[in-house]
C-alpha positions as CSV (number, residue, x, y, z in Angstrom):
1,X,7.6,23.2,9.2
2,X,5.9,22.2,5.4
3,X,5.0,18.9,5.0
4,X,7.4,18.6,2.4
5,X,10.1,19.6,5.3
6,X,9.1,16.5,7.3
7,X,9.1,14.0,4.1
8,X,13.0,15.8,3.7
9,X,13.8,14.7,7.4
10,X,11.5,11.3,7.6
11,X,13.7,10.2,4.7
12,X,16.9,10.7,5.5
13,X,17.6,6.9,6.6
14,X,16.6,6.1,3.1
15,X,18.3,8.4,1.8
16,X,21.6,8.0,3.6
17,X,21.1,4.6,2.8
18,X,20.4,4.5,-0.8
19,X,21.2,7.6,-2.6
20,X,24.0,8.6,-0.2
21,X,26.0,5.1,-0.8
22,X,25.1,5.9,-4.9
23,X,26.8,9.1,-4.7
24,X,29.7,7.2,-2.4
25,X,29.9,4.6,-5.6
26,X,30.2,7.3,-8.5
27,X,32.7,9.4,-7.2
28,X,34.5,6.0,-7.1
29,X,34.2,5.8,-10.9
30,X,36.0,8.2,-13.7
31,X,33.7,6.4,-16.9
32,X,30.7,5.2,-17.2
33,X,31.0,0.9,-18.0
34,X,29.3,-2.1,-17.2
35,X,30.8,-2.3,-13.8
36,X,29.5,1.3,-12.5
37,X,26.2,0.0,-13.5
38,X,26.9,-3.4,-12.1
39,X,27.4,-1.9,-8.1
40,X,24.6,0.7,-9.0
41,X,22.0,-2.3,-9.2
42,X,23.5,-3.9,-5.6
43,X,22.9,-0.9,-4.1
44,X,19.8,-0.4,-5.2
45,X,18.8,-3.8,-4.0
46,X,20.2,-3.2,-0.7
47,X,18.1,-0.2,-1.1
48,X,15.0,-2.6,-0.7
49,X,14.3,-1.6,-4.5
50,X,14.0,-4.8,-5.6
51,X,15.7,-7.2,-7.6
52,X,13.3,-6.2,-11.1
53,X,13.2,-3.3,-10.5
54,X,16.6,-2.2,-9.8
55,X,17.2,-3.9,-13.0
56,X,15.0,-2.1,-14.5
57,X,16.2,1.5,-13.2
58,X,19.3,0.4,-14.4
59,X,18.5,-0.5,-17.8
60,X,16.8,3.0,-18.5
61,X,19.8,4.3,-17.4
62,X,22.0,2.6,-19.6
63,X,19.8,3.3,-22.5
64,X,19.5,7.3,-21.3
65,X,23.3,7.4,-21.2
66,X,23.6,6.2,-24.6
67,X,21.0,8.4,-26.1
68,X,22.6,11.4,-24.7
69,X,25.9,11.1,-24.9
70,X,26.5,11.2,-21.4
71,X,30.4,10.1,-20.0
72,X,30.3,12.0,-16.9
73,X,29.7,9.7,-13.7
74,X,28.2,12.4,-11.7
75,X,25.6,13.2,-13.6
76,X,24.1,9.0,-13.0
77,X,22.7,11.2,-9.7
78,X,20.2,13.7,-11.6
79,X,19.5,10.9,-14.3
80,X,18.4,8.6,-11.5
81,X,16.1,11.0,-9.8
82,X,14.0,11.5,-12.9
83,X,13.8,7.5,-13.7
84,X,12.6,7.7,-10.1
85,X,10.1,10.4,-10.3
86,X,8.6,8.6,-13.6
87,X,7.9,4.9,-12.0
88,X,6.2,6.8,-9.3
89,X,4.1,8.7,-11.3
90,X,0.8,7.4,-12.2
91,X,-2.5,5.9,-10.3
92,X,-1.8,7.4,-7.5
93,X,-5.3,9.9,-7.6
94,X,-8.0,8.9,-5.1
95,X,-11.4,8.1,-6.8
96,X,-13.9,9.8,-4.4
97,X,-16.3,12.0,-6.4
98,X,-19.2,10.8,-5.8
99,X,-21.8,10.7,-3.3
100,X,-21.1,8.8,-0.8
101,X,-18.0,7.2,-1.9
102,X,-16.7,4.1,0.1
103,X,-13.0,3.4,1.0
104,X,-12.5,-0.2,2.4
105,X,-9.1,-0.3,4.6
106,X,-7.5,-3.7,5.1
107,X,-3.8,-4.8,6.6
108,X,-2.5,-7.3,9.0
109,X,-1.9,-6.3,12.8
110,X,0.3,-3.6,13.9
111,X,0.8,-1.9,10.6
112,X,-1.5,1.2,11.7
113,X,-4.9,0.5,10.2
114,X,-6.9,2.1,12.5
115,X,-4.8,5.1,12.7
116,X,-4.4,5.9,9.4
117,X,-8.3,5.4,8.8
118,X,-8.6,7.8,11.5
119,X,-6.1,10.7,9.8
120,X,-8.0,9.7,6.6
121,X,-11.4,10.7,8.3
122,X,-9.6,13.8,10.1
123,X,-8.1,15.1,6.7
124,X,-11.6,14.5,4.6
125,X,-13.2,16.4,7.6
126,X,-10.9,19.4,7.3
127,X,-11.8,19.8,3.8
128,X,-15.6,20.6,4.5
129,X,-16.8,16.8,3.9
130,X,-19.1,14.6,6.1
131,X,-17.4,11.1,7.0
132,X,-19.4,7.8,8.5
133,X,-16.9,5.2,9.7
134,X,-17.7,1.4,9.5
135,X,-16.3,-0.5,12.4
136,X,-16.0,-3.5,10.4
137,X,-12.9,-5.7,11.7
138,X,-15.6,-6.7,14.5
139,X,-13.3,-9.8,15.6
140,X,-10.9,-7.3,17.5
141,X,-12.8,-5.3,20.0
142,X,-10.0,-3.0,20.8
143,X,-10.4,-2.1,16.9
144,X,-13.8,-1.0,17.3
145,X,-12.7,0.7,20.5
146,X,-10.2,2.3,18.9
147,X,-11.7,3.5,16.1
148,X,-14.8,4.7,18.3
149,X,-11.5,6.9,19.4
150,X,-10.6,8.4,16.2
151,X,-13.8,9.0,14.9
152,X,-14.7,11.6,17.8
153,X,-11.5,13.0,17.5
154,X,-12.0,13.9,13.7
155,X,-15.3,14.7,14.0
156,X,-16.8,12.1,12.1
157,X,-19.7,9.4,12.4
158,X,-19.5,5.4,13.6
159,X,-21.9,2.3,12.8
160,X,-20.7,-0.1,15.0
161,X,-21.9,-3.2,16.7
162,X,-20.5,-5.8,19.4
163,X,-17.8,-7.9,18.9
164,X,-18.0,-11.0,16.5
165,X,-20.7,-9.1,14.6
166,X,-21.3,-9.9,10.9
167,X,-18.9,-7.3,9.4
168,X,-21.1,-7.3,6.1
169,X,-23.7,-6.0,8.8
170,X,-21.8,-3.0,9.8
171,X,-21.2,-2.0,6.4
172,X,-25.1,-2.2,5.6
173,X,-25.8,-0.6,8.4
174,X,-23.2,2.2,7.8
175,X,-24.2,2.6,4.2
176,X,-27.8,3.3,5.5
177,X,-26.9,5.5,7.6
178,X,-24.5,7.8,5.4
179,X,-27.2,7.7,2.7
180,X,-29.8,9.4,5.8
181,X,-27.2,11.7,6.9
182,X,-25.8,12.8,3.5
183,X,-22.4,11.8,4.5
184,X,-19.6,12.3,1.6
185,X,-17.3,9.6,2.2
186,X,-17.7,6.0,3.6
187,X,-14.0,4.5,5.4
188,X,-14.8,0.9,6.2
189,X,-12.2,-0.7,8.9
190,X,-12.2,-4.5,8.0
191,X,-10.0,-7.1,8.9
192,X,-7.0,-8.5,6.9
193,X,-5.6,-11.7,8.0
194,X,-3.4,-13.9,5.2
195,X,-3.1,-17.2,7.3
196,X,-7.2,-17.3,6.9
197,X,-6.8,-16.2,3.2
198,X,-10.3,-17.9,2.2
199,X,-12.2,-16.2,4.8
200,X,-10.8,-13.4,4.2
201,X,-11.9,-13.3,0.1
202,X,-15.4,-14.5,1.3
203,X,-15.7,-11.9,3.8
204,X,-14.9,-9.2,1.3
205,X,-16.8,-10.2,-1.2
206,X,-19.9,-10.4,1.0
207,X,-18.7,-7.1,1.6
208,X,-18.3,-5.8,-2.0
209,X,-21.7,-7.5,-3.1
210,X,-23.5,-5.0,-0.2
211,X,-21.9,-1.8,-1.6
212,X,-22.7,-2.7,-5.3
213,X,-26.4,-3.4,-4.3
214,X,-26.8,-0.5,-2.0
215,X,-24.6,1.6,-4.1
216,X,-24.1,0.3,-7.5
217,X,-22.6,3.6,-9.5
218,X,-20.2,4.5,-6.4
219,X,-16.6,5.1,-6.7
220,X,-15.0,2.3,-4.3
221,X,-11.1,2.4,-3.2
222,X,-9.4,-0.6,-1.3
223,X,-6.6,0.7,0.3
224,X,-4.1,-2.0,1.9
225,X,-2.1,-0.5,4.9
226,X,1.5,-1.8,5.0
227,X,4.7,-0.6,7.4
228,X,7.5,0.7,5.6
229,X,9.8,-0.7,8.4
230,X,9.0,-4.3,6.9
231,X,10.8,-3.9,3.7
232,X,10.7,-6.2,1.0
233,X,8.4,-8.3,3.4
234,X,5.8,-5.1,2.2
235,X,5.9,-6.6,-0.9
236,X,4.9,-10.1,0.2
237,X,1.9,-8.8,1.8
238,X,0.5,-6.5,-1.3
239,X,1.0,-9.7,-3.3
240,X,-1.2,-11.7,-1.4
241,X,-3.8,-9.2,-0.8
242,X,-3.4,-8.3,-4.3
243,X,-4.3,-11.3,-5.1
244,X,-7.1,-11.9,-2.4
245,X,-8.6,-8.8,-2.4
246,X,-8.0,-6.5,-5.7
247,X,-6.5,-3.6,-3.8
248,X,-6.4,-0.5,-5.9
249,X,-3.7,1.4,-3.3
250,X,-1.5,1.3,-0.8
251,X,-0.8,3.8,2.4
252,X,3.0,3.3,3.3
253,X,3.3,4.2,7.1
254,X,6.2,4.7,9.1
255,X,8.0,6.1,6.7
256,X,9.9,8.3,8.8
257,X,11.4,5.4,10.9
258,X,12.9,3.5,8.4
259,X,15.9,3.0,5.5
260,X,13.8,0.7,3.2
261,X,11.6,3.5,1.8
262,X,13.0,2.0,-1.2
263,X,10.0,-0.2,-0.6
264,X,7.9,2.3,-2.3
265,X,9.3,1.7,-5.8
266,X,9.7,-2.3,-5.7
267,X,5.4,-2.0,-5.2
268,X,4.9,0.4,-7.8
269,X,6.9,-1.1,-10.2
270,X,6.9,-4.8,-9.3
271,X,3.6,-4.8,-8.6
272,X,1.5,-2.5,-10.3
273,X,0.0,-1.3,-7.5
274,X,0.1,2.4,-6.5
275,X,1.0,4.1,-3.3
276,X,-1.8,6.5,-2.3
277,X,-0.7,8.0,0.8
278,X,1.9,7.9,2.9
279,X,2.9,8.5,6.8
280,X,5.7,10.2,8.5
281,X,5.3,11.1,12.0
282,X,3.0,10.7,14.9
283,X,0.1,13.4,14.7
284,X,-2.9,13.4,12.7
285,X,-2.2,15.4,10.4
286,X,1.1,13.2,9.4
287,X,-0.6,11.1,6.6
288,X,-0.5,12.9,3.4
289,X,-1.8,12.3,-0.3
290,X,1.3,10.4,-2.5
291,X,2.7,12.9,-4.5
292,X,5.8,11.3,-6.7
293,X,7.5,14.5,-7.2
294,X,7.3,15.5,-3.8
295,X,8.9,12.0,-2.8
296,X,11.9,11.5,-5.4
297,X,12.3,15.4,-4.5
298,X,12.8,14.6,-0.8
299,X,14.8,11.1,-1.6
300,X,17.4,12.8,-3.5
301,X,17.0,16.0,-1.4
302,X,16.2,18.2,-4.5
303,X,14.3,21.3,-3.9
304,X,10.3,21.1,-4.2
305,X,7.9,24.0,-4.6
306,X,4.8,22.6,-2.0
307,X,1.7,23.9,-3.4
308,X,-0.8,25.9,-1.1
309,X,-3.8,23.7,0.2
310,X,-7.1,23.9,-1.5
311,X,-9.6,26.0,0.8
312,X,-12.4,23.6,2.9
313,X,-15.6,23.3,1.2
314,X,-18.5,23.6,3.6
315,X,-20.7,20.3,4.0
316,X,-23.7,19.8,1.2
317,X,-26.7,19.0,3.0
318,X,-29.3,19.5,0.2
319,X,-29.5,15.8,-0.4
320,X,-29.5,14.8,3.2
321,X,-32.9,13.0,4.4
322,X,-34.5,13.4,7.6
323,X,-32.4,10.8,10.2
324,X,-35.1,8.8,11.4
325,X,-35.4,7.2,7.8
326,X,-32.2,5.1,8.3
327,X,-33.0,1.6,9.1
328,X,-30.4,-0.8,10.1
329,X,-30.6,-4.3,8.5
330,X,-32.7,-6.7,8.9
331,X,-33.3,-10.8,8.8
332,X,-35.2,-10.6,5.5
333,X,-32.6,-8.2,4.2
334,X,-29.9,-11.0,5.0
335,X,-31.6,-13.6,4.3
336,X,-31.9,-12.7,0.7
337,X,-28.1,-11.4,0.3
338,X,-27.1,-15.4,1.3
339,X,-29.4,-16.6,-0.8
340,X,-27.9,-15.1,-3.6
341,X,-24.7,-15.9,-2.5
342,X,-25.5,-19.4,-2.3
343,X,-27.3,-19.4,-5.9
344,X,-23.4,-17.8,-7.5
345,X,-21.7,-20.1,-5.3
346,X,-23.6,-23.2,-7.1
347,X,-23.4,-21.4,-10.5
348,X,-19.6,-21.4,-10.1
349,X,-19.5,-25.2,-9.0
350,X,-21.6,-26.0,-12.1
351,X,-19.6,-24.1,-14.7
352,X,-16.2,-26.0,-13.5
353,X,-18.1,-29.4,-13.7
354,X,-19.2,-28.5,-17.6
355,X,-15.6,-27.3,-18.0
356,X,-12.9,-29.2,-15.9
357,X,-9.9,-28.4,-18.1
358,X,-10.4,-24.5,-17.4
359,X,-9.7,-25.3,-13.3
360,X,-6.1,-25.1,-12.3
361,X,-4.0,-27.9,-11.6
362,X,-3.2,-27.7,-7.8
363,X,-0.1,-30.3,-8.6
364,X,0.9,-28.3,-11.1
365,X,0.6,-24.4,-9.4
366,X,2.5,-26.2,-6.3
367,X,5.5,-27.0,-8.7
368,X,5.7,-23.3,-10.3
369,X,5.2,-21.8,-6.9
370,X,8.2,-24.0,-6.0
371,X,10.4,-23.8,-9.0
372,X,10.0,-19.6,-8.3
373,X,10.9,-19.6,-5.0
374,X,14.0,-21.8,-5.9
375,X,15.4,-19.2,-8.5
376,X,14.5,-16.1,-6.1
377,X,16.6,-17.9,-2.9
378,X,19.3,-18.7,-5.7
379,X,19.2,-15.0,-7.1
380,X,18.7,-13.1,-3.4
381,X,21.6,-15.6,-2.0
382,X,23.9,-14.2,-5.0
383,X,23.6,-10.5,-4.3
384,X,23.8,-11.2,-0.5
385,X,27.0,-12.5,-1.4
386,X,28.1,-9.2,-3.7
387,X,26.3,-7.2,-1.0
388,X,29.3,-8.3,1.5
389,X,32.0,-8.0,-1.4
390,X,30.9,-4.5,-2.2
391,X,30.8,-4.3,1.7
392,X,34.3,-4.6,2.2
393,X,35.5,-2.8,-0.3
394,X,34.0,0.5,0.3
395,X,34.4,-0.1,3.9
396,X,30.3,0.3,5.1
397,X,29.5,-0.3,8.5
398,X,27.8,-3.2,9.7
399,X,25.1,-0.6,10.7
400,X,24.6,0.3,7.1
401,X,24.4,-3.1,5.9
402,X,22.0,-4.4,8.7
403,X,19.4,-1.4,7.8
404,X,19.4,-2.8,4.0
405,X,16.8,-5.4,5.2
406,X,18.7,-8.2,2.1
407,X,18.9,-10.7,4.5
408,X,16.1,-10.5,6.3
409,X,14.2,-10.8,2.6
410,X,16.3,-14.0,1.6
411,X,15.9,-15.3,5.5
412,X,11.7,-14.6,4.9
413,X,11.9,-17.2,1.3
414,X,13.5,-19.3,2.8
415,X,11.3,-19.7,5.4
416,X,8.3,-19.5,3.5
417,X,7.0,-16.8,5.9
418,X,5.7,-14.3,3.4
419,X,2.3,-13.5,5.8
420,X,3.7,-12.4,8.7
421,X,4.8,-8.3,9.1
């Protein structure tokens, strides 16, 4: 079976869920108005699509429809799958071309971290490259166990140390050692917890500062591992590590388990932030590179031509130095990285003392933060409403609205629980 094959099948609760209740809708509908348009946008939402951009989708529409002339319901289907394919497109190309490149992986419990960092190595290792694995998230020691796991299954190298290690450390360490081996790529497993958001952004910094002193002209990718299962509550999470740690792609997992993959184009679109790989089964060779023709192809079950694999390039040792010249790091080493640390930390404290009108009213962020999550429980508590209207009068089973994941959205604002997977 193609990999295209098992994104056709690992979709199919999406797309029973979304597309299938679309088609349900328009053959409902002799013209094209306001109120085909109006029950196209609930569905989408109930697609986990997202409020903007289901409103979105549907404004294109509207304005494709007009453009050409179009009065024929039926064709809303193949209009909708290329609005789809373009919001998907773009920023979805992994930056790895130099020597070593690093890829730092982050994501809260139980989404499949260490899993996917272990295809990742697997997949860079069948293409001929040399991978060194950072066991970084050092306050789980299963992780490192785990990950000790995956890297001998893939065939690739591990800097680790004992638990409660300095994660910075491991990274150092693992830099060092992929410069002496002549490693290609660097996947660094670190820890992502929101309720500890501060530590986390110092941790990662501390983090960042080592790569662009070790290895200033590197190509870096931050990759934030999310479960598709989670649906809208996906998009809580990449705003908050968005906003913590500057994430430059997502890996959607789980994709094959679940009717919000509608998920995918709430991030994208909402968001700004591009999905770079997704999952859709079990064995290591299930995590493939985002491809968004591939994807609307298998969401609206359109046929897709899968292009042939590029052939493995064998390893490039010619700039590989003799082993014994890596050096793991050391209490002078350190010692200087916090020094500097401490000397921006200061810097920073200074320049908001000289300029106290550029810092952020707290008072004032609290009552924004408020006022927006008012208008999105008032706005998600109307289409729940229309959701059980449009419920009953096509006849959906409780089934089919329960796998929409709206309520479980509007029940996660209301809460304020926007951390938790």
């Amino acid at each position: 079976m193609g990999f295209f094959s098992k994104i056709r099948d690992g979709l199919k609760k999406t797309r029973d869920a979304i597309i299938g209740q679309i088609d349900q809708m328009l053959k409902s509908f002799t013209k094209i108005d306001d109120d085909l348009f109006e029950e196209l946008e609930e569905l989408l939402v109930m697609g986990d699509v997202g409020v903007y951009t289901a409103e979105k989708i549907c404004e294109e529409l509207r304005e494709r429809v007009k453009k050409e002339g179009i009065t024929d319901p039926q064709k809303i289907h193949g209009l909708l799958e290329e609005v789809v394919r373009g919001m998907l497109a773009g920023g979805q190309e992994l930056h790895t071309s130099t020597k070593p490149s690093v890829i730092l992986v982050i994501g809260v419990n139980g989404v499949g971290k260490t899993t996917t960092i272990g295809k990742l190595a697997a997949s860079f290792v069948r293409q001929g490259k040399r991978v060194t694995l950072a066991a970084a998230d050092t306050f789980r020691a299963a992780a490192i166990d785990q990950l000790q796991i995956w890297a001998d299954r893939a065939g690739a190298d591990i800097i680790k140390q004992g638990e409660g290690s300095d994660p910075a450390a491991v990274v150092f360490d693992a830099i060092a050692s992929a410069k002496a081996k002549g490693s290609d790529i660097i996947i660094a497993d670190t820890a992502g917890r929101l309720h500890n958001k501060r530590n986390l952004m110092a941790e990662l910094e501390k983090i960042n500062r080592i790569i662009d002193r070790e290895l200033p002209d590197a190509d870096k990718e931050v990759l934030l591992v999310l479960d598709a299962t989670t649906g809208q509550n996906a998009v809580n999470q990449t705003k908050e590590f968005k906003n913590a740690a500057g994430i430059t792609g997502i890996v959607l997992t789980k994709l094959d388990g679940t009717a919000k993959g509608g998920v995918v184009l709430a991030i994208k679109e909402e968001l700004d932030v591009p999905v770079k790989f997704i999952g859709i089964g079990e064995q290591i060779d299930d995590l493939r590179p985002f491809v968004p023709e591939e994807f609307a192809a298998a969401l609206f079950d359109s046929e897709y031509v899968e292009e042939e694999p590029a052939p493995a390039e064998a390893p490039d040792s010619a700039d590989t130095v003799p082993e014994d010249e890596y050096k793991p790091a050391t209490a002078d080493i350190w010692a200087q990285i916090d020094a500097e640390a401490e000397a921006e930390r200061l810097a920073e404290e200074e320049k908001a003392r000289e300029n106290p009108e550029s810092a952020p009213d707290p008072e004032e962020l609290k009552r924004l933060a408020a006022e927006e999550k008012a208008r999105k429980q008032e706005e998600l508590q109307k289409r729940a409403e229309a959701r059980k209207n449009r419920a009953k009068k096509y006849n959906w089973t409780t089934e089919s609205a329960a796998d929409s994941g709206s309520d479980d959205f509007l029940d996660s604002w209301r809460s304020g629980d926007t951390d938790e997977s």
